[in-house]
Residue frames relative to the residue before (quaternion, step in Angstrom):
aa qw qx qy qz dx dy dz
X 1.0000 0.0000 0.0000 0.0000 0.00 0.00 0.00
X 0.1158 0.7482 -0.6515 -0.0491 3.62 -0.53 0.78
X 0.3825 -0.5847 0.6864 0.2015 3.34 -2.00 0.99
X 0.2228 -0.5783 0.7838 0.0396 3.55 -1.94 1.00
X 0.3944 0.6943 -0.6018 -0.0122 3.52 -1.15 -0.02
X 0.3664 -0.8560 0.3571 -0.0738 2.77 -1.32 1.49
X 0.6673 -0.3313 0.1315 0.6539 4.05 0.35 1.00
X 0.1483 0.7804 -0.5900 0.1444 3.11 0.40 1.25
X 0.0211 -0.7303 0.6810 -0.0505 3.70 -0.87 1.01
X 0.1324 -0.7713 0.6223 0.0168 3.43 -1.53 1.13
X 0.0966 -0.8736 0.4709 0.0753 3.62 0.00 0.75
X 0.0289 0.8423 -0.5382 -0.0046 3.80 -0.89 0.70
X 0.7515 -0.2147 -0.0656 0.6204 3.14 -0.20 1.92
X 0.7406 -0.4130 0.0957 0.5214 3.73 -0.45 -1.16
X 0.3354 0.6845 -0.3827 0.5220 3.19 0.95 1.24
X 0.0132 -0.8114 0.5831 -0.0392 3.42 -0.31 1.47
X 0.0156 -0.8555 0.5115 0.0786 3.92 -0.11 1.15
X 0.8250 0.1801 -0.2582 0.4693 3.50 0.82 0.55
X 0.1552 0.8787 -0.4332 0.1272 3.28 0.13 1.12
X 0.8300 -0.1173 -0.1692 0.5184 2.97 -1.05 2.17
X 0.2225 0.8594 -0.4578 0.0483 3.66 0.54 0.78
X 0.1124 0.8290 -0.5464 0.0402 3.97 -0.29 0.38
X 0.1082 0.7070 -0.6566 0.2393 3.29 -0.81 1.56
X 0.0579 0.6193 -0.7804 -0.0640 3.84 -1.37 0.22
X 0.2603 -0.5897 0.7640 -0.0296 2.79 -1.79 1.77
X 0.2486 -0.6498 0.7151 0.0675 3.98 -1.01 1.25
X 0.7284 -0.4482 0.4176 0.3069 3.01 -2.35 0.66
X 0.7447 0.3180 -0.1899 0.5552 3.66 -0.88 -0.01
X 0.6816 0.4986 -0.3585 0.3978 4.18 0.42 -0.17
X 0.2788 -0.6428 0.6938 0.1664 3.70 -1.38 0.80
X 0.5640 -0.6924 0.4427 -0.0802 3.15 -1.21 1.28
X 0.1888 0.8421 -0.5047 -0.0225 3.63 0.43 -0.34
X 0.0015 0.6094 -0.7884 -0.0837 4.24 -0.95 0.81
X 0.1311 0.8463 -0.5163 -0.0072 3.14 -1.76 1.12
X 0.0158 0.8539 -0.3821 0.3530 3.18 0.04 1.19
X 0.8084 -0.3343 0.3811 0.2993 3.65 -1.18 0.62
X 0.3933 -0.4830 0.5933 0.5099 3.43 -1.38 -0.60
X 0.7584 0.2694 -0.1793 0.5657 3.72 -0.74 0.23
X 0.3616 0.6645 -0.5508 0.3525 3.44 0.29 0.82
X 0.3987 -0.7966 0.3502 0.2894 3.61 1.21 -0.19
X 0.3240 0.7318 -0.5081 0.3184 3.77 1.89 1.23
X 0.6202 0.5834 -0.3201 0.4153 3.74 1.39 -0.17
X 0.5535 0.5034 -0.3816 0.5428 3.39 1.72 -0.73
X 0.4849 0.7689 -0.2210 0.3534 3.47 0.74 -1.05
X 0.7892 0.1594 -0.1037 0.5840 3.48 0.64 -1.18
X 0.5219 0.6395 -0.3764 0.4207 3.73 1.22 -0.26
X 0.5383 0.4836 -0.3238 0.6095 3.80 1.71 -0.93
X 0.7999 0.3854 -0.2525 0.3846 3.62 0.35 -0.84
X 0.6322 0.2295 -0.4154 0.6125 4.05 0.77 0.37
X 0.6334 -0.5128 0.4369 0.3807 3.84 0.36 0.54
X 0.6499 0.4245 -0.5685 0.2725 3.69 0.01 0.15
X 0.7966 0.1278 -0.3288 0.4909 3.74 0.59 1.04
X 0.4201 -0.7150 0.5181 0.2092 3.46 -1.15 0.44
X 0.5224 -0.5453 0.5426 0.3678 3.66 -1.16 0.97
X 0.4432 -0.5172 0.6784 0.2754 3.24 -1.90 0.27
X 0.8191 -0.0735 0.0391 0.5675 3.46 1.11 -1.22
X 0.5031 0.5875 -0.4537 0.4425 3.68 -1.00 0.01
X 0.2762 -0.6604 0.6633 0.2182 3.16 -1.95 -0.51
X 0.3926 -0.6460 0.6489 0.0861 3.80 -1.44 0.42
X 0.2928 0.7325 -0.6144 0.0159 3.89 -0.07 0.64
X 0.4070 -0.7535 0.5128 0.0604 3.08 -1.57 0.92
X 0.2713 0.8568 -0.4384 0.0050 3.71 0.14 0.30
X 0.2203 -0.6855 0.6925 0.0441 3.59 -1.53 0.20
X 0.7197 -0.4570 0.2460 0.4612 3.36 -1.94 0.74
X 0.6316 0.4975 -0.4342 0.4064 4.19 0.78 -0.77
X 0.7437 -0.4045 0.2947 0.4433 3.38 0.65 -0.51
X 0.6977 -0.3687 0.0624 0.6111 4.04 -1.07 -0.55
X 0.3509 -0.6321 0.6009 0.3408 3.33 -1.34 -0.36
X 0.3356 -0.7517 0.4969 0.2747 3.84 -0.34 0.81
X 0.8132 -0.0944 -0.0662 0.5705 3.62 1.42 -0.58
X 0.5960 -0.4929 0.4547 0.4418 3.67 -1.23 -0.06
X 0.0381 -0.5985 0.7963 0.0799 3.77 -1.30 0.27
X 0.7286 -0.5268 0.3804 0.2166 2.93 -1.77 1.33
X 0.7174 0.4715 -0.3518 0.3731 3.41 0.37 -0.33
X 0.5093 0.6607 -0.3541 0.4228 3.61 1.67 -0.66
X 0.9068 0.1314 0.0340 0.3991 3.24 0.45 -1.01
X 0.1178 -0.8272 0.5328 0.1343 3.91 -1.24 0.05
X 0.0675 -0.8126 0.5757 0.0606 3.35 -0.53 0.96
X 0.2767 -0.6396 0.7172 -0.0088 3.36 -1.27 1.11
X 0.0721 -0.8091 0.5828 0.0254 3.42 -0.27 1.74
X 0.8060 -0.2845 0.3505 0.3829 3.51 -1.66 0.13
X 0.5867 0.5094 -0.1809 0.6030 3.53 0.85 -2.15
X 0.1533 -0.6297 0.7321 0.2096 3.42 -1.57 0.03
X 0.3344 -0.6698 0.6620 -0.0347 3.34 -1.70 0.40
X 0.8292 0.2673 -0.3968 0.2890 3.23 0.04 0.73
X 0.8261 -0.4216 0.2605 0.2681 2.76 -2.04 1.64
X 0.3824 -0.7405 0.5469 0.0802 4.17 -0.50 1.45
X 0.8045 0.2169 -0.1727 0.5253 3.46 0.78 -1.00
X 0.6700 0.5027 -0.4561 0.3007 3.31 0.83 0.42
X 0.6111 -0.6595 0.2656 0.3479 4.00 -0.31 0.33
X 0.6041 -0.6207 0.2161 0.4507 3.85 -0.53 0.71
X 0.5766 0.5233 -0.3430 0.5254 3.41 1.34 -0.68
X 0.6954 0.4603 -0.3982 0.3822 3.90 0.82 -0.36
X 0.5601 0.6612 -0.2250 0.4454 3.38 1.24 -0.43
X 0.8154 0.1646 -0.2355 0.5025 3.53 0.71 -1.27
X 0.5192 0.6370 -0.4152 0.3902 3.81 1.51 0.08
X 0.6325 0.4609 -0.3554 0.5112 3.47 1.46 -0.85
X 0.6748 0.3736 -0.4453 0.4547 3.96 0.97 -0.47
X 0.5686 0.5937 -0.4400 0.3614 3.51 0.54 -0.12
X 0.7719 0.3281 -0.2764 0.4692 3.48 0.80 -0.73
X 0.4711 0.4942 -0.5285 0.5045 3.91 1.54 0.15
X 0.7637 0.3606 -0.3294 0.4222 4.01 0.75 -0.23
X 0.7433 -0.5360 0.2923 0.2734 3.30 0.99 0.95
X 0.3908 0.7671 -0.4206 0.2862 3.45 1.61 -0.28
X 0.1379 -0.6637 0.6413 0.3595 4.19 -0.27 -0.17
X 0.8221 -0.4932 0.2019 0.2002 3.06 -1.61 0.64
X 0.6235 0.4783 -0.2736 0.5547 3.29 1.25 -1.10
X 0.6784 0.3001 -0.4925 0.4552 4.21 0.39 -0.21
X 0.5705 0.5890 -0.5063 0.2667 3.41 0.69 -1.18
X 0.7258 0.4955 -0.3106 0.3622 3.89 0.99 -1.14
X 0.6185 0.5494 -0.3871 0.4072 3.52 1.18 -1.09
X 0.5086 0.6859 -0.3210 0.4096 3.64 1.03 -1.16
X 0.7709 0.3857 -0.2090 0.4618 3.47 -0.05 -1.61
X 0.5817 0.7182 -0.2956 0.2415 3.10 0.96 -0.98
X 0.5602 0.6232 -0.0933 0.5377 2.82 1.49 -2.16
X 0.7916 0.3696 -0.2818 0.3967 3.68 0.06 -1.62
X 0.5946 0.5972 -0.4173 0.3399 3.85 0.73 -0.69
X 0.5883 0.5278 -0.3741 0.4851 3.63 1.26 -1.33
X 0.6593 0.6166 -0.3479 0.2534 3.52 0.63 -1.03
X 0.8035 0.2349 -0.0923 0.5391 2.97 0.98 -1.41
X 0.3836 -0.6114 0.5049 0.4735 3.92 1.30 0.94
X 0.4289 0.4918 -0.7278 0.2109 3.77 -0.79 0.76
X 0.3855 0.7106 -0.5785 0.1087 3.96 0.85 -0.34
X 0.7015 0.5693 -0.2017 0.3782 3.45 0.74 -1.14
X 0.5665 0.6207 -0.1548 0.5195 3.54 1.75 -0.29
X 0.4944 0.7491 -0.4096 0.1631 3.50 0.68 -1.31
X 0.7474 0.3125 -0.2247 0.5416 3.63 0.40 -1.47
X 0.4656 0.4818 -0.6253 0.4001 3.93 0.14 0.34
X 0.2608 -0.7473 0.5818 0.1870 3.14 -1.63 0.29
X 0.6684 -0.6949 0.0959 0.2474 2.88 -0.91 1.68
X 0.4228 0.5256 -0.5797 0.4572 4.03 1.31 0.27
X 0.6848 0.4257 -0.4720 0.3564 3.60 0.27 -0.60
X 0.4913 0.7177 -0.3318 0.3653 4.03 0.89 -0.10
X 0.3914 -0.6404 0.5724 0.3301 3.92 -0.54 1.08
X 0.8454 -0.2896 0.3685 0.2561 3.37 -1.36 0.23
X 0.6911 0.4477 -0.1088 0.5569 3.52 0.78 -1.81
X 0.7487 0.1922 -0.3965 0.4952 3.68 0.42 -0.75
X 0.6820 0.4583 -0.5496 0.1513 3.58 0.33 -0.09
X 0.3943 0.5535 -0.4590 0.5723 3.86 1.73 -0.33
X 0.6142 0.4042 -0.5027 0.4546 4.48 0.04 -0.51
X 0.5972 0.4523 -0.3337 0.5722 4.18 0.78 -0.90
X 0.6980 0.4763 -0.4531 0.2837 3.45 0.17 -0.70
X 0.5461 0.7744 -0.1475 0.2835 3.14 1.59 -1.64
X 0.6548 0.5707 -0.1096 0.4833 3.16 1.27 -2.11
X 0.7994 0.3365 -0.1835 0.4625 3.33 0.61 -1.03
X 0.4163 0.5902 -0.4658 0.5113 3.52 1.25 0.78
X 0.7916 0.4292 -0.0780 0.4280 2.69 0.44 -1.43
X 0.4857 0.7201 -0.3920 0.3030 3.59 1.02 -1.10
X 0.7302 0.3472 -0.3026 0.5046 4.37 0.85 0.06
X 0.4321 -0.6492 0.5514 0.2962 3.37 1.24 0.12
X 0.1294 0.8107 -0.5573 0.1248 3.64 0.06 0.72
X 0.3584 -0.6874 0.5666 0.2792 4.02 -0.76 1.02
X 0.6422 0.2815 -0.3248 0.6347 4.23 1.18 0.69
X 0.0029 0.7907 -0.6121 0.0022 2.88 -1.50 1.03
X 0.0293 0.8490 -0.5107 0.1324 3.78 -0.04 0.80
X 0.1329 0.8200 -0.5049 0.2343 3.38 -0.02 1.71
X 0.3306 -0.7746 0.5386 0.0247 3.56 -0.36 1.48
X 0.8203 -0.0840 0.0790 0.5601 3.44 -0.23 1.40
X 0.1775 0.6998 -0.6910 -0.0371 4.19 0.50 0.45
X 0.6901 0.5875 -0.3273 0.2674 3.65 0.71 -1.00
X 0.4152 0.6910 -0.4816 0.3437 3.74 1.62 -0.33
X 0.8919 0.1236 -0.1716 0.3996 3.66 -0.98 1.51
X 0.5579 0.5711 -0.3465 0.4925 3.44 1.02 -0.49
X 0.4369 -0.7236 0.5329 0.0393 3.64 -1.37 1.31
X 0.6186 -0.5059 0.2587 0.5426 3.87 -0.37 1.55
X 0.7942 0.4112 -0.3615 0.2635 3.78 -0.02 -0.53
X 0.7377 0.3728 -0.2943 0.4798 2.96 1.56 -0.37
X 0.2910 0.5923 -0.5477 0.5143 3.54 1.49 0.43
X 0.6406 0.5752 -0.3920 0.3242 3.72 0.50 -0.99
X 0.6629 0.6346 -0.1986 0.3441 2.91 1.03 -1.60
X 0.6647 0.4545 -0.1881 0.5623 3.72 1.20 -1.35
X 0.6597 0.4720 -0.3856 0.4398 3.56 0.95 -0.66
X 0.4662 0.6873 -0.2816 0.4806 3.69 1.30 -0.45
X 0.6552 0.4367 -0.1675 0.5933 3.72 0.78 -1.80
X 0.8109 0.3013 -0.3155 0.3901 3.85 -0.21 -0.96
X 0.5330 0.3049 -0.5123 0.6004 4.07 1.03 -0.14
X 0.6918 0.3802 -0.4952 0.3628 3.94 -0.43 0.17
X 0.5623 0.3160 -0.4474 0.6196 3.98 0.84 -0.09
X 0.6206 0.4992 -0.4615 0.3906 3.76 0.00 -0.15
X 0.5592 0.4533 -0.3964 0.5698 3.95 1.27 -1.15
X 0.6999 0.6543 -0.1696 0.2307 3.18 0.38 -0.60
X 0.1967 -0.8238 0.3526 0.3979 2.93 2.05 -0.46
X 0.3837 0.6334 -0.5806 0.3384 3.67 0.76 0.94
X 0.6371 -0.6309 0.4291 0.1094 3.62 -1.61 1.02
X 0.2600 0.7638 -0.5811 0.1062 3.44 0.48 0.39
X 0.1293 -0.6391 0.7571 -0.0404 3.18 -2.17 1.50
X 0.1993 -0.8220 0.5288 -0.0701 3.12 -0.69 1.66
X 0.0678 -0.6981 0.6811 0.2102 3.96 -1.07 0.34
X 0.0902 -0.8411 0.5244 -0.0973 3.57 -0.93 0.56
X 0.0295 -0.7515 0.6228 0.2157 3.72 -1.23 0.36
X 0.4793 0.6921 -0.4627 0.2778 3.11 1.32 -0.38
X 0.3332 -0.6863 0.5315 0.3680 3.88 -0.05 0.70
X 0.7518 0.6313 -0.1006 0.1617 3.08 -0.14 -2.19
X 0.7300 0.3814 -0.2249 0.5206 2.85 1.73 -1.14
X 0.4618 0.6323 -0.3901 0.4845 3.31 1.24 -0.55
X 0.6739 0.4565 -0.3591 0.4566 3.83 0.27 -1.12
X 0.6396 0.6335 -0.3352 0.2780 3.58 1.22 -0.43
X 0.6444 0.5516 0.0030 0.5297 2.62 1.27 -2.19
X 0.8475 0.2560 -0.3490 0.3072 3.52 -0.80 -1.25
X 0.7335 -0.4299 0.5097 0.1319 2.97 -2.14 -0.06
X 0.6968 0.0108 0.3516 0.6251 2.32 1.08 -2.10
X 0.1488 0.6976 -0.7006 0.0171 3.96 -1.19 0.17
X 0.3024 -0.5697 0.7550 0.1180 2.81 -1.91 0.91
X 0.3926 -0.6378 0.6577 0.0815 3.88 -1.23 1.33
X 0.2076 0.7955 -0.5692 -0.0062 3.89 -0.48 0.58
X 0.0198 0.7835 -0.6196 -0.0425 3.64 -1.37 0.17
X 0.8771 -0.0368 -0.1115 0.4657 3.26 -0.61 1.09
X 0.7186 -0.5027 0.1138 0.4668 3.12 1.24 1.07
X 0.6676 0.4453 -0.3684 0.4694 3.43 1.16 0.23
X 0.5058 -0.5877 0.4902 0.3982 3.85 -1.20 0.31
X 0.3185 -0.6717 0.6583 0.1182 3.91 -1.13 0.91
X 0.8196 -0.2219 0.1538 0.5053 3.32 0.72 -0.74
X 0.0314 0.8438 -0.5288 0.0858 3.57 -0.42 0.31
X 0.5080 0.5013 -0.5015 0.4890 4.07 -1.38 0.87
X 0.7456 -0.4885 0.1790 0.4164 3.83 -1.14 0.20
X 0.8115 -0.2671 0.2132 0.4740 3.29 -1.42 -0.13
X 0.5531 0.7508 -0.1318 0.3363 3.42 1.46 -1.44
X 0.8325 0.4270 0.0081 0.3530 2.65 0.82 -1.84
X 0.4709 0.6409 -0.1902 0.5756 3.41 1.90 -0.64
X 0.7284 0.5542 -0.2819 0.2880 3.13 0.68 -1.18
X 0.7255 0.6122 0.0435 0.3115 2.61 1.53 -1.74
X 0.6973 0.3586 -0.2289 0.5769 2.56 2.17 -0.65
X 0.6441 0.3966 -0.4265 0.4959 3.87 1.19 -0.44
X 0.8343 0.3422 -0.1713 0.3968 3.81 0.63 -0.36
X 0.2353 0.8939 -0.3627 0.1181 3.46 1.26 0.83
X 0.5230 0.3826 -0.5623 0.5137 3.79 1.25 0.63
X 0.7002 -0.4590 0.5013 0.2183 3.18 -1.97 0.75
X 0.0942 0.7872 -0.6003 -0.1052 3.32 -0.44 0.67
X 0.0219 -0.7751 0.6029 0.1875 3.72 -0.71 -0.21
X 0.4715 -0.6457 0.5971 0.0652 3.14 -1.99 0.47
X 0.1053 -0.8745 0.4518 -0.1415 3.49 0.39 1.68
X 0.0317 -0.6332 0.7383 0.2304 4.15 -1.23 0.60
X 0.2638 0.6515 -0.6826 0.1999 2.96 -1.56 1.06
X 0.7657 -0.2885 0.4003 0.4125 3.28 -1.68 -0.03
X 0.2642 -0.8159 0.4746 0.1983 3.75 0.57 0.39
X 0.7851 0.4115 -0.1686 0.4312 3.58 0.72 -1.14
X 0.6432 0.6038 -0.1952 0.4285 2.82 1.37 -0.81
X 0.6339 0.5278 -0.1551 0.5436 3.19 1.53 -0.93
X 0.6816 0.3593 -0.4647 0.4364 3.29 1.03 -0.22
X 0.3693 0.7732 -0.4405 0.2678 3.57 1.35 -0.68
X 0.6552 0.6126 0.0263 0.4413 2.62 0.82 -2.86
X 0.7431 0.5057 -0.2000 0.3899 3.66 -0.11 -1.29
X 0.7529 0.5993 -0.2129 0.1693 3.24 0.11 -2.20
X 0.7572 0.4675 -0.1023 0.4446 3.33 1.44 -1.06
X 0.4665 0.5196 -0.3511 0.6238 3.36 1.43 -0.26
X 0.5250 -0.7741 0.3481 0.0636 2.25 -1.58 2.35
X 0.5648 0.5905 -0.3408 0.4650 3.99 1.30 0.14
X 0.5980 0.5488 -0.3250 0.4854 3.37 1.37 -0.47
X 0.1638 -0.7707 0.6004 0.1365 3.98 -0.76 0.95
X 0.8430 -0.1181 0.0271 0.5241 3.55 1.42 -0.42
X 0.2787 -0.7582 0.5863 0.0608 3.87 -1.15 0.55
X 0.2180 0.8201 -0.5271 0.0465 3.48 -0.21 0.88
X 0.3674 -0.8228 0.4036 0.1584 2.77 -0.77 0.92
X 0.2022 -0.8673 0.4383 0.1219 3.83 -0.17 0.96
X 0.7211 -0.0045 0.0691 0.6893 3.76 1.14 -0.99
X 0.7182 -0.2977 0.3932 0.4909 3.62 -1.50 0.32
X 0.8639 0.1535 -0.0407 0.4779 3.77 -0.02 -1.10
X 0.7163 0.3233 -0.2977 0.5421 3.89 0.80 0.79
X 0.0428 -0.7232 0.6873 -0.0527 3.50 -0.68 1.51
X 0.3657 -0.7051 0.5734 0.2007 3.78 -1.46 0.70
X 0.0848 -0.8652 0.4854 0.0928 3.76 0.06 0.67
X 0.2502 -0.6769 0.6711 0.1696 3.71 -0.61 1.03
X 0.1660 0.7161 -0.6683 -0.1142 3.92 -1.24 0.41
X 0.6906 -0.4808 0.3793 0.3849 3.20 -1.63 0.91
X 0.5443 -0.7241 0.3442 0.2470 3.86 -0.95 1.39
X 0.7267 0.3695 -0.2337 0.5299 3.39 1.61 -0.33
X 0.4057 0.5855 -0.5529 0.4323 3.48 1.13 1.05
X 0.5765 -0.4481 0.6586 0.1818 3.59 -1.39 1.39
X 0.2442 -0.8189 0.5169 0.0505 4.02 -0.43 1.18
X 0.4729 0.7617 -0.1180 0.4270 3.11 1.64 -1.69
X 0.7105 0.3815 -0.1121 0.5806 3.42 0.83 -1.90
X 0.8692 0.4308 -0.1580 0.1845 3.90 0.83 -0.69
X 0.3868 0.7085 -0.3814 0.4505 2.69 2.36 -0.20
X 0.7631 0.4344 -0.3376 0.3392 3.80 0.45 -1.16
X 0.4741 0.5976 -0.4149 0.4959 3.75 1.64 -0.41
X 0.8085 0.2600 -0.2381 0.4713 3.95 0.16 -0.79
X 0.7582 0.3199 -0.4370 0.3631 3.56 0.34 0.27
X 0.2234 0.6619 -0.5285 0.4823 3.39 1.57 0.85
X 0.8342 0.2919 -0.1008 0.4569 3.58 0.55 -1.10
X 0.7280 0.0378 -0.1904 0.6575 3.35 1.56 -0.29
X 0.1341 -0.7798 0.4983 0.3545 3.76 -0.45 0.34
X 0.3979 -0.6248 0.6310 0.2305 3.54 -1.32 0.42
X 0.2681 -0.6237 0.7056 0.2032 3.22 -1.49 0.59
X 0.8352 0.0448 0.0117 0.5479 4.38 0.84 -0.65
X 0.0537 -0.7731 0.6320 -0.0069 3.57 -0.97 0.50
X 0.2123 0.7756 -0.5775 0.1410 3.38 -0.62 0.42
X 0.5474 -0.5679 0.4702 0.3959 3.89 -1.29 1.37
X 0.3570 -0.6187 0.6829 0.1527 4.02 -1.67 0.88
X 0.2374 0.7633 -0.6004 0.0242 3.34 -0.48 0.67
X 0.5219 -0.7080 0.4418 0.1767 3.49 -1.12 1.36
X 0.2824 -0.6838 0.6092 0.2855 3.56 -0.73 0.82
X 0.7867 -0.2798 0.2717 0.4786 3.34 -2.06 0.40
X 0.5822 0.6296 -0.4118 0.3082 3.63 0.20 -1.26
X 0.7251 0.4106 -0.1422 0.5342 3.53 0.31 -1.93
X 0.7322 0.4457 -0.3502 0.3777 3.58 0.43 -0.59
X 0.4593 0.7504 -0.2311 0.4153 3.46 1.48 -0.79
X 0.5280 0.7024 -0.0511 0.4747 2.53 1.04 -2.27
X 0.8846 0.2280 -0.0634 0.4019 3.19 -0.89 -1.27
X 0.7191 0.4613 -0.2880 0.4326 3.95 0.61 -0.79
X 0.6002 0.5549 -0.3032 0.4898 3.42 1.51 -0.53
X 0.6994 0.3041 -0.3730 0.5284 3.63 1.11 -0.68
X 0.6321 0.4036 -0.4668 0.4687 3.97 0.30 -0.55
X 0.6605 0.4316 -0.4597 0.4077 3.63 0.20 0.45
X 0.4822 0.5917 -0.2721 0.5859 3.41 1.48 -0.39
X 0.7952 0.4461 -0.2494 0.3264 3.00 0.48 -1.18
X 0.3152 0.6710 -0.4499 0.4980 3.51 2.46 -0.83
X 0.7293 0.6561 -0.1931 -0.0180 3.13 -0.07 -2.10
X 0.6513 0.5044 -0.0641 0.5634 2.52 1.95 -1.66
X 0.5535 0.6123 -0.3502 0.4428 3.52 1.42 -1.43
X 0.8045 0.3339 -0.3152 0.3767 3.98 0.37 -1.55
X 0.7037 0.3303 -0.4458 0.4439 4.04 1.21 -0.68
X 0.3853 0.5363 -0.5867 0.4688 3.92 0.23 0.62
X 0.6855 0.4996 -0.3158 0.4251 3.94 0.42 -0.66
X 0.6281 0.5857 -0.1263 0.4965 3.31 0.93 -1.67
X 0.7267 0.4617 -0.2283 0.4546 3.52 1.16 -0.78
């Protein structure tokens, strides 16, 4: 199943939560939208299972036969934000009643659930009903019963919301096996760390627009494109020493014996290491690169910081 979407934009009253979006999600790839609360990754997936319409753009759908003019329930599963499921009724009543809205017949629907409970240790649980459940197992129930038709789409808003590192493991485990699988999975997340694990790809959004978007690689390259490096040395000294030398763009100093050195992106390094540790010596050097988090982090405020900079003018 692969997703196209074109400059899609969704607009509510005076409130524009998707604006001019383009992305394509391929067979076998994990998705990632990331972004704030109100970044517009919930409108986003609400245009794409049909439970809103674009103002503009387009939404193609397509498989090995060819497009798909629409989704049918069996194609796909979405795991919204909201939960849905029946408190006073019992975990087996829950994923048996979704099993038979997806058409399952009785004898897989049981082997299935069966299977997924051992996975996620809920076997010993089943007949409790699901108010008496912590948080984490009720997002693991929620999970199952997404998933519980094997669907060649996956779309899951926050799966990680409540679940405890082992069961993050557990989901990180399930979404690289629908990926071997050559199943489609589109994912919203805060969980940075895992995301830097998991996706393929991610699109970065804020206020409805895309900041940056392509692999882990590609993001990087574009929100963090001076060279930074991680240096041992006389720290203070090095900035003293360093700061003024025209290849150097910055010298921070982080601990007594560790300085962060920005150099200009079209300085030959190779030719410049032996020039500054003449004047400072190093004992280690090594390239700084920012994980998703820091990059997240930082593109989310300097876009704020646009935000505030262009309606202060306007005003």
């Amino acid at each position: 199943m692969n997703i196209q979407i074109t400059n899609l934009t969704k607009r509510y009253k005076t409130v524009t939560a998707v604006d001019n979006i383009s992305l394509t999600v391929n067979s076998g790839e994990i998705y990632a939208l990331l972004g704030p609360n109100g970044a517009g990754k919930s409108s986003l997936v609400r245009m794409l299972v049909g439970l809103t319409q674009a103002d503009e753009g387009s939404i193609e759908i397509s498989d090995a036969s060819g497009p798909r003019p629409q989704l049918s329930p069996e194609d796909f599963a979405y795991l919204p934000e909201d939960r849905g499921l029946y408190q006073d009724r019992t975990i087996l009543d829950n994923l048996g009643f979704i099993a038979e809205l997806r058409g399952l017949d009785k004898s897989l629907a049981q082997q299935r659930i069966d299977q997924w409970l051992d996975y996620f240790d809920l076997t010993e649980r089943k007949k409790e009903p699901m108010r008496q459940l912590s948080k984490g197992n009720q997002q693991k129930v929620q999970l199952i019963a997404t998933l519980i038709h094997d669907p060649d789409l996956v779309i899951l808003d926050e799966p990680f919301s409540g679940l405890d590192p082992v069961n993050q493991e557990h989901v990180m485990n399930v979404l690289t096996d629908l990926k071997q699988r050559g199943k489609t999975v589109l994912l919203s997340a805060h969980q940075m760390a895992l995301v830097e694990r998991l996706a393929d790809k991610m699109l970065l959004m804020s206020h409805g627009r895309a900041l940056a978007q392509g692999t882990l690689a590609e993001i990087r390259a574009k929100l963090q494109p001076q060279r930074v490096y991680r240096i041992e040395c006389d720290a203070e000294v090095a900035r003293n020493q360093w700061g003024q030398h025209e290849a150097i763009v910055d010298v921070s100093v982080v601990d007594t014996d560790l300085a962060h050195v920005t150099v200009d992106p079209y300085v030959d390094v190779q030719h410049l290491w032996p020039e500054l540790n003449q004047h400072v010596p190093m004992r280690s050097f090594s390239p700084l690169q920012l994980g998703l988090h820091e990059l997240y982090l930082n593109t989310i405020e300097q876009n704020n910081n646009k935000s505030k900079d262009v309606q202060h003018e306007s005003a």
